[in-house]
C-alpha positions in Angstrom: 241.5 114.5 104.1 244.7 112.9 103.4 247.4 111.0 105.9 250.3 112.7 107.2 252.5 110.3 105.2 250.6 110.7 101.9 251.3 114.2 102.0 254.8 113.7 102.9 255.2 111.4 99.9 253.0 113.1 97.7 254.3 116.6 98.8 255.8 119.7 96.2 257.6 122.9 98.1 256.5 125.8 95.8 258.5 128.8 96.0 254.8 130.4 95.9 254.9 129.0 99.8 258.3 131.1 100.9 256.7 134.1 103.0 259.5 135.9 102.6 260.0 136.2 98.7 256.1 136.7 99.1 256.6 140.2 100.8 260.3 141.0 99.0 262.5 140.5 101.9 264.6 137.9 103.2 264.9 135.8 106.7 267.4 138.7 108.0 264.7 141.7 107.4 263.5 143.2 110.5 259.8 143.6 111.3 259.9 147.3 109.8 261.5 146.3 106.7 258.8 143.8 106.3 255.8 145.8 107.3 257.2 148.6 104.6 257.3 146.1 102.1 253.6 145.1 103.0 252.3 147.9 102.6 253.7 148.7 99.5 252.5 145.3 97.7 249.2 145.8 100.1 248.8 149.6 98.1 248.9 147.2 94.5 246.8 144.3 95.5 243.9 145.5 98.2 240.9 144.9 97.2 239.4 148.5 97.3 242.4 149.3 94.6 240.9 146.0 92.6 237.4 145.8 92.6 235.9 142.5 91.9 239.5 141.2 90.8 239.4 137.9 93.1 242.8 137.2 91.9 244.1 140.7 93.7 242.2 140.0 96.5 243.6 136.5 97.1 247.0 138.0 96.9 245.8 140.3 99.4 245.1 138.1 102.2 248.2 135.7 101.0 250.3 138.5 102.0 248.6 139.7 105.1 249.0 136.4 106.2 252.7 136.7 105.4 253.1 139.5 107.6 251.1 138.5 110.6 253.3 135.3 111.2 256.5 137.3 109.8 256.1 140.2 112.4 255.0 138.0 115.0 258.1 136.2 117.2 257.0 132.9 117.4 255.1 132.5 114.9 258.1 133.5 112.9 260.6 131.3 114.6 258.0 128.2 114.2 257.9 129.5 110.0 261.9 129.6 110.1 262.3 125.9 111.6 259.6 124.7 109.1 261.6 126.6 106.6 265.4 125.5 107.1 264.4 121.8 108.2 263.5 120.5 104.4 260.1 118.6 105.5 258.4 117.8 102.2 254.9 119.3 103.7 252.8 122.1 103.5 253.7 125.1 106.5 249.7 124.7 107.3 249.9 121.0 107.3 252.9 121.0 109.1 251.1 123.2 111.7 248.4 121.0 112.1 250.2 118.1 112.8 252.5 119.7 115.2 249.5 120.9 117.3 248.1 116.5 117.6 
């Protein structure tokens, strides 16, 4: 496992990471407007719809993850400061080290 500061240093941000492009909405959707979206993209990529396709299913969980900390308050507001403060690390990282 890598240092704090190496992944700081070392760190990328992907678009691939922005929840809310993820689920086709935008930081001013409301819960409903992201829950529709879900289950529209959920309809395309669940894994009973994709059998064996691990891709689909990977896509699957990425975006029920997206939704539970989207439709969740807090978890939403922590996502938003990671977001809009321009740390050069990983939301789960980030996570992490805010919980030591």
């Amino acid at each position: 496992m890598s240092s704090g500061v190496e992944d700081i240093l070392t760190y990328k941000r992907d678009s691939k990471e922005d929840l809310y492009a993820m689920l086709n909405c935008s930081e001013t959707s409301t819960v409903d407007q992201i829950q529709a979206e879900f289950k529209i993209l959920a309809l395309q990529y669940h894994p009973d719809k994709n059998d064996g396709d691990k891709e689909s299913e990977a896509k699957f969980q990425q975006l029920k993850e997206a939704k539970e900390i989207l439709c969740d308050p807090e978890k939403r507001a922590s996502y938003d400061k990671w977001r809009n403060s321009g740390i050069q690390i990983s939301y789960k990282n980030w996570l992490g080290m805010k919980e030591h």
